[in-house]
Structure formats: structure tokens, C-alpha cells
C-alpha positions as CSV (number, residue, x, y, z in Angstrom):
1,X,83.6,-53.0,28.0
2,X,82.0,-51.8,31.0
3,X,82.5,-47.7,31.5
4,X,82.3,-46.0,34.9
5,X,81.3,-42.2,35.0
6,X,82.7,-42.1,38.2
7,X,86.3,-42.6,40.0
8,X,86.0,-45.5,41.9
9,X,88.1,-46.1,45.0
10,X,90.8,-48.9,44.6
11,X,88.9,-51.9,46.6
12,X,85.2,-51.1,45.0
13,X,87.4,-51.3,41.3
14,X,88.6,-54.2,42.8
15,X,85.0,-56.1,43.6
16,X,84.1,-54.8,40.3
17,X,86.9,-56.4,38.2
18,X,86.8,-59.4,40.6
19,X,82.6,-59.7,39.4
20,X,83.7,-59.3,35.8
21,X,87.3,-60.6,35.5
22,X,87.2,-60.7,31.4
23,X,85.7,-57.2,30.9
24,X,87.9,-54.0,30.2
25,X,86.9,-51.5,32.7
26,X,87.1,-48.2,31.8
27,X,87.0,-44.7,33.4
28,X,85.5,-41.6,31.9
29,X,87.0,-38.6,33.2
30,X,85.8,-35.9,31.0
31,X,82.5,-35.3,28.8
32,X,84.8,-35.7,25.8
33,X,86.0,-39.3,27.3
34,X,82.9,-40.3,28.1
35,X,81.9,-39.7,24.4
36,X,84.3,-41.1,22.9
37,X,84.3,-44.7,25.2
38,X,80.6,-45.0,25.4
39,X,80.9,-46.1,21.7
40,X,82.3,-49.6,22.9
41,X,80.5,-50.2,26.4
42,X,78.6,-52.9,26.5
43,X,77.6,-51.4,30.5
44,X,77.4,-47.9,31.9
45,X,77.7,-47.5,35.6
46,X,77.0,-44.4,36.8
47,X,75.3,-40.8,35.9
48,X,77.8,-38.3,34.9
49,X,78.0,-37.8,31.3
50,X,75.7,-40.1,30.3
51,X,72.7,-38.3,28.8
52,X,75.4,-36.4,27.3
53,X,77.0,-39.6,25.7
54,X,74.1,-41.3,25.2
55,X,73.8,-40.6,21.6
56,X,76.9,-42.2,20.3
57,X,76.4,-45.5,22.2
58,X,76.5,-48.2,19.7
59,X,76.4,-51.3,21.8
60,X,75.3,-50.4,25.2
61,X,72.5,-53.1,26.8
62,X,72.2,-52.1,29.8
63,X,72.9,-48.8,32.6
64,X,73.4,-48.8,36.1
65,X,71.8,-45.2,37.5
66,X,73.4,-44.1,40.6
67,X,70.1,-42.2,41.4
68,X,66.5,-43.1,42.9
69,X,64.4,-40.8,40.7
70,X,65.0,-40.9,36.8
71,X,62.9,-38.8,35.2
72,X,65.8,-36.9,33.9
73,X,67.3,-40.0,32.2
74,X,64.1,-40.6,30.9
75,X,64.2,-37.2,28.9
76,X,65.5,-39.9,26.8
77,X,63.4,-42.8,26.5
78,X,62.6,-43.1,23.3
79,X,66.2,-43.6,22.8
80,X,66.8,-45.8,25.4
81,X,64.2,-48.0,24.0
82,X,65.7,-48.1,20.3
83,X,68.8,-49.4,21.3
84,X,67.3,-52.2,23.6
85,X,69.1,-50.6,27.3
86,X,68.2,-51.9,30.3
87,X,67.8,-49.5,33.0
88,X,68.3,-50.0,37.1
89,X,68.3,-47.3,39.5
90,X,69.1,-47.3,43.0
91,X,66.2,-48.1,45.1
92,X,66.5,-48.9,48.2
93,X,70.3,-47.2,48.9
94,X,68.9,-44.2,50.4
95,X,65.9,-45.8,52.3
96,X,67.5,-45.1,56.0
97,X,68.6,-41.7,55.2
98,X,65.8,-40.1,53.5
99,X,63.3,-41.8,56.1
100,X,65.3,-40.2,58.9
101,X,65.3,-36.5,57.4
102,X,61.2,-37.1,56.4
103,X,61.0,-37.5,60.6
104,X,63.6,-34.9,61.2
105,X,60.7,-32.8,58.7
106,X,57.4,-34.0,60.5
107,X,59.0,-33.4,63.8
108,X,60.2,-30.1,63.1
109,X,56.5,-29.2,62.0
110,X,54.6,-30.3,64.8
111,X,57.1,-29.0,67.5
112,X,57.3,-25.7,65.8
113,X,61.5,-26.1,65.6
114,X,61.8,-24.0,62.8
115,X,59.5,-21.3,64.4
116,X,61.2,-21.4,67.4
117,X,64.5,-21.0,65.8
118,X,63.3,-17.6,64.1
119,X,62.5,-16.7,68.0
120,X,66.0,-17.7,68.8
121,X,67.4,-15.4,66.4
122,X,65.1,-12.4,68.2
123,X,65.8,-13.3,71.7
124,X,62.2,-14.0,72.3
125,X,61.7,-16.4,75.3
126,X,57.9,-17.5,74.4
127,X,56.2,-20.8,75.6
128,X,53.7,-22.3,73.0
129,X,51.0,-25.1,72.7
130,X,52.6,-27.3,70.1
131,X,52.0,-30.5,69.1
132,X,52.9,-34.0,69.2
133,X,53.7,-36.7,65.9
134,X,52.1,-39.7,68.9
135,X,48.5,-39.6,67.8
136,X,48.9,-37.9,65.1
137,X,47.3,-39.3,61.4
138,X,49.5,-39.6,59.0
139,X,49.1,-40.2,55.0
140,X,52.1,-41.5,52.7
141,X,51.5,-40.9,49.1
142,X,53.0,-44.0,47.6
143,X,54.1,-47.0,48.8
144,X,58.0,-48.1,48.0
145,X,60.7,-49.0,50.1
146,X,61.2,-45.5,50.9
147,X,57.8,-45.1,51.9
148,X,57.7,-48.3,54.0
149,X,60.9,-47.1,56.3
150,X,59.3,-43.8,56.9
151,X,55.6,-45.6,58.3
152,X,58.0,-47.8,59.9
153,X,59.8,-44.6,61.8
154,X,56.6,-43.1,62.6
155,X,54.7,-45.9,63.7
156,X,57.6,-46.0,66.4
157,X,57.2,-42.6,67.7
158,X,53.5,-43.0,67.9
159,X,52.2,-41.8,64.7
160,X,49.0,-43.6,62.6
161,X,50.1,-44.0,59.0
162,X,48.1,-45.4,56.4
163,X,49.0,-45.0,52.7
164,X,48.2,-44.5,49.0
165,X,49.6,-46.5,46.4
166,X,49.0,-47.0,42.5
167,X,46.5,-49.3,42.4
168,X,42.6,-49.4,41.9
169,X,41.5,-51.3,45.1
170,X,42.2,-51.1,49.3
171,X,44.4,-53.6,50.9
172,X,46.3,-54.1,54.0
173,X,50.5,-54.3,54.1
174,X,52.1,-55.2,57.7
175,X,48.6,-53.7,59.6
176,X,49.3,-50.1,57.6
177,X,46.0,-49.6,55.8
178,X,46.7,-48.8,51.9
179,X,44.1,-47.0,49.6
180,X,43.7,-46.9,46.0
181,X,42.8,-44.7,43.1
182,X,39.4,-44.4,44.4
183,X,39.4,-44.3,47.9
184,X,42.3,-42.5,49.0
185,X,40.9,-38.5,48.8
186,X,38.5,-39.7,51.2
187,X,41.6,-39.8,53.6
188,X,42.2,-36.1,53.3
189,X,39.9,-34.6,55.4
190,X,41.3,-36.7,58.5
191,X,45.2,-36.2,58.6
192,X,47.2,-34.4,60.0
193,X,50.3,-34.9,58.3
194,X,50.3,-35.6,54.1
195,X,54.1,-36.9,52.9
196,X,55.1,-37.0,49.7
197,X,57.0,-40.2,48.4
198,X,56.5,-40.1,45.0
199,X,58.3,-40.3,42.1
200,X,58.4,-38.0,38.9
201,X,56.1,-39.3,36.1
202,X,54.0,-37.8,33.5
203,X,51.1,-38.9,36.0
204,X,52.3,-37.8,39.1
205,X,53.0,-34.2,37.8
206,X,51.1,-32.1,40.1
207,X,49.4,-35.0,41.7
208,X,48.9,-33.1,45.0
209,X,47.5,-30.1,44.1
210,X,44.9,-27.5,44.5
211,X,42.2,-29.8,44.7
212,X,43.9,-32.1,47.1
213,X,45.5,-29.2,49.3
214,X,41.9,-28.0,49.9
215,X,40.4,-31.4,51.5
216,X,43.1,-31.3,53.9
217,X,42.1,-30.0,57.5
218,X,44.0,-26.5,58.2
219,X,45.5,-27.5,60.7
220,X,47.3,-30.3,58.7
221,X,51.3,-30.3,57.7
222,X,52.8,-31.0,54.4
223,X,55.9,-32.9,53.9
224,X,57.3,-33.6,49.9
225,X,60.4,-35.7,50.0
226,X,59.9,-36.9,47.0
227,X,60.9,-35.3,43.5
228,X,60.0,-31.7,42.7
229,X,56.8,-30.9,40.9
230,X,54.7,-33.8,42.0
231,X,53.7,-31.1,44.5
232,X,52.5,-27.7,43.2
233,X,54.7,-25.8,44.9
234,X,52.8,-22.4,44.4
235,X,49.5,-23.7,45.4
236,X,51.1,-25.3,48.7
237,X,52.6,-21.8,49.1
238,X,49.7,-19.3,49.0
239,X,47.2,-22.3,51.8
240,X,50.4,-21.8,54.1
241,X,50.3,-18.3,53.4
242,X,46.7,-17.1,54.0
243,X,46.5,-19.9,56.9
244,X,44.9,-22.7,54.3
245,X,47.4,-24.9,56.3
246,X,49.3,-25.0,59.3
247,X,52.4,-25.3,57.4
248,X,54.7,-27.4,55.2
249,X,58.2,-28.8,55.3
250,X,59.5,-29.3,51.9
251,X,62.8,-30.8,50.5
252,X,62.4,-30.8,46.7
253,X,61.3,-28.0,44.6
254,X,59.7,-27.4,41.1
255,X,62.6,-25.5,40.4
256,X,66.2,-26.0,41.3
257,X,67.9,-24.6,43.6
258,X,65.2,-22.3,44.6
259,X,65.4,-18.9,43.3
260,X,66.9,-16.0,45.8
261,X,63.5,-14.5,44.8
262,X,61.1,-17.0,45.8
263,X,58.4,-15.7,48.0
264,X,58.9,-19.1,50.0
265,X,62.3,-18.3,51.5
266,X,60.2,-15.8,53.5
267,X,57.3,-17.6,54.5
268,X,58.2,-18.6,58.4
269,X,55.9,-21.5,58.6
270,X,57.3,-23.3,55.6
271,X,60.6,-25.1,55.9
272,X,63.1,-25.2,53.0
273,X,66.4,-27.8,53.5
274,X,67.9,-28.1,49.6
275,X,67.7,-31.4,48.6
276,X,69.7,-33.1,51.3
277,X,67.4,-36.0,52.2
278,X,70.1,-38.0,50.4
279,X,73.0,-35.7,51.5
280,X,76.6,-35.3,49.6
281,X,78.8,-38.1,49.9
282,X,81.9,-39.6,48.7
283,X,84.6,-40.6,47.5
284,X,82.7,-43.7,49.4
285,X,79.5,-44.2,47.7
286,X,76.7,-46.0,49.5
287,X,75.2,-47.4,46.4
288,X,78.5,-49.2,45.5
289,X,77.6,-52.7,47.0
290,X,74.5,-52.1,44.3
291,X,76.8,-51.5,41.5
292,X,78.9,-54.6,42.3
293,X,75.9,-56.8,43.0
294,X,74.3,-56.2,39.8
295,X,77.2,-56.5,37.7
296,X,78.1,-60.0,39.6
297,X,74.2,-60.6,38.1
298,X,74.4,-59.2,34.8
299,X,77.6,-61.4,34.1
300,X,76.2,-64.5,35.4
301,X,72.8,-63.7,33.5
302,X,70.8,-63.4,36.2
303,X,67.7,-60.8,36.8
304,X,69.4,-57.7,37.9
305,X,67.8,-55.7,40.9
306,X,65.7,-52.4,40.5
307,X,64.9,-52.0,36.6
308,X,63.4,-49.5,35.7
309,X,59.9,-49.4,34.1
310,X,59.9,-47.6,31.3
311,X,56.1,-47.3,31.1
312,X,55.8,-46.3,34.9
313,X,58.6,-44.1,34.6
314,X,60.7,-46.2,38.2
């Protein structure tokens, strides 16, 4: 049985039943549906309910995540590995999107828009030296799909991008210059602009912090569009405040959704949008060609596109 944690619109159930015509597709519309099906699915598509569920899954092999990031799924991975399940995400759906609002980000930093706005709100009619992304040096922390649309939209408007990426040793991808594990702090002191692609591991918890922030110039912009608490957010917060940095855009957060209290909502010179680098959507879901795709795969016993690694944790 495949189960769906999700209402699907009549013609993606349709592609789905037409990529597995002998499986019963069901729907869980409740927490106490999705418990009770999950005992027969041999496929999960979809995130609602499932850590919930998860434990009374007796022949499940394999679960179609309708997320990039899934750290929270693998809260459970010990589990996930006992029963033998097979784990995709959804790589590579969001790529446009979250590259667009990463630029949207960078641009508001170094043409002061959200400074400017706060001006608006004054009536202040001031003329500033602001600055331009052309020119400017740019360093991606990992090196994904995601990572690879946003060098590709910079390196249109101008901007220099090299990258880090989880290996020991320097290379060269498509003329953007990638450092490893041993080379790439030496980047810091020259960029302008630090963005944060990572994903959320044991590893990559507070992998730009104090230490990092301080080799950056102060002049230089920080941008995390990644997953919440790769960055230390509090660290990031008291450079922008004493004038450490120039300033940060961020669009992930440690905690979720950022308290009224946080001292960050009144720092002008950091940005804060709420997690909308893959915005709300639906009842049309862009990662349902995924979903059909790698069923079509799974049935026909083919390799099925983005597992999951459970030792890299994406």
C-alpha cells in the first residue's frame, strides 16, 4: 500500500495510480488515520504525520520527504535504520526559488533596502554611498544544487563566487573555485558577502561561528539560507551590533518562529523574512512531478532520485 500524508489533487492521484496501477493508494487525513494505515504501507509520500506514525510501521521500505532539510526526520534514525526505510528528500524542487530570495537577500544588504525602508517609514529623504553585488567577493558555504543556482545568479549580476564544500582538497566546478576543509578559512578575510547553504547535521551545528565571524572583514554581509543553527545566531547578532559586521540578512533561525522578544527584531541592520525562501504553496505542490517520478522508479526497481544519507545526514 502506498499512503499519502497529503490530499492530492485529482490529476497528480491520477499520475500516481497510473505509475503504480496494482497498489492501493491511500489517504491519511488525521494523525489517528495515519497511525492506523501506516501499519500496511509499503511507501509513505509525504511529511505530515509521519514521525508521529512512524513507530507502528511494520512494513514500510521506503519514504518520500516532501522537504529539502531532514534533520527533523532524522530525530529518528535509529529507527529508520532498524526497519530497513529508504529515505529521498526533495532536492532540487526549490533550487529556483530559494536562489532567487538568497539574491533578493544579498541585494537588499548591499543597497541598504531594508535601511532605507526604516527611512521611508520617518519621511527621511537621505542620499547614501551604498554598494554594489558587481565586484563584490562572494563565499558559498557548501556546494549543492541550491548552492550552484545561487553562484549561477550572482555570477550574472557581476558578483565573484567561489565556494566551500565537504571535502579535504581544492578543485575547480564550471570556473567557480571550491575550497576544502583546509583551505577555505583562508577565504574569510577577503569577502564581502558569506552565504549559508548548508544543511543541518551533527557537524554543521554552529559551523559559522564566533571563530569564523571574526576573520570576516567588517565591512562583510551575512546571508543564512540554509537551516537554522548552522549559524550561531547570537554571535552573528552581537558583530552586527557593536559594528563587527556591516550587517546580515537571515532567513532561518535557531529557534522558530523568532521570539517577539528577540533582541534581533530591533537590530536595523539585520534583516529577518520567516522562512519564506521556499514560500507557502498549494493545493499544487511543486515537488509533485518528484513524487510521481520516483514512485514510477521505485515500482520499476530502479535507483530512485535524492536518498538520503543517513551518515551525512542529506
Amino acid at each position: 500500500m502506498i499512503l499519502l500524508m497529503y490530499e492530492p489533487v485529482p490529476a497528480h492521484l491520477q499520475r500516481l495510480q497510473k505509475a503504480a496501477p496494482d497498489r492501493e493508494i491511500a489517504i491519511a487525513h488525521s494523525l489517528e488515520e495515519a497511525c492506523r494505515l501506516i501499519e500496511k504501507a509499503e511507501i509513505v509520500l509525504g511529511n505530515r504525520y509521519f514521525i508521529q506514525s512512524l513507530p507502528f510501521a511494520e512494513r514500510l521500505r521506503w519514504m518520500q520527504s516532501n522537504s529539502v532539510g531532514v534533520d527533523i526526520i532524522l530525530e529518528e534514525k535509529q529507527r529508520l535504520l532498524d526497519k530497513g526505510i529508504i529515505l529521498t528528500c526533495a532536492r532540487g524542487v526549490y533550487d529556483a526559488e530559494l536562489a532567487e530570495h538568497t539574491v533578493t537577500l544579498l541585494l537588499t544588504l548591499f543597497r541598504g533596502i531594508h535601511l532605507l525602508r526604516d527611512e521611508q517609514r520617518e519621511r527621511s529623504w537621505q542620499r547614501h554611498r551604498l554598494r554594489t553585488l558587481n565586484g563584490s567577493r562572494c563565499l558559498i558555504l557548501g556546494w549543492g544544487s541550491l548552492a550552484q543556482a545561487i553562484a549561477r545568479l550572482i555570477t550574472a549580476l557581476g558578483g565573484r563566487v567561489s565556494a566551500v564544500r565537504n571535502s579535504p582538497d581544492d578543485s575547480v566546478d564550471h570556473g567557480i573555485a571550491l575550497f576544502g576543509q583546509q583551505n577555505w578559512q583562508s577565504q574569510l578575510p577577503e569577502t564581502d558577502a558569506l552565504i549559508n547553504c548548508l544543511p543541518k547535521t551533527v557537524e554543521t551545528r554552529h559551523f559559522v561561528n564566533s571563530h569564523v565571524l571574526d576573520q570576516l572583514p567588517h565591512d562583510a554581509f551575512v546571508v543564512n539560507i540554509g537551516r537554522g543553527g548552522t549559524l550561531d545566531d547570537q554571535a552573528l547578532l552581537e558583530r552586527v551590533q557593536t559594528g563587527r559586521l556591516a550587517g546580515a540578512a537571515l532567513d532561518v533561525f535557531e529557534e522558530e518562529p523568532l521570539p517577539l522578544s528577540h533582541p534581533m527584531w530591533s537590530e536595523p541592520r539585520i534583516m529577518i523574512t520567516p522562512h519564506v525562501g521556499r514560500s507557502l504553496e498549494g493545493p499544487e505542490y511543486k515537488w509533485q512531478s518528484l513524487f510521481e517520478e520516483n514512485l514510477a522508479r521505485y515500482v520499476r526497481g530502479e535507483t530512485l532520485l535524492n536518498i538520503v544519507n543517513y551518515e551525512k545526514g542529506y
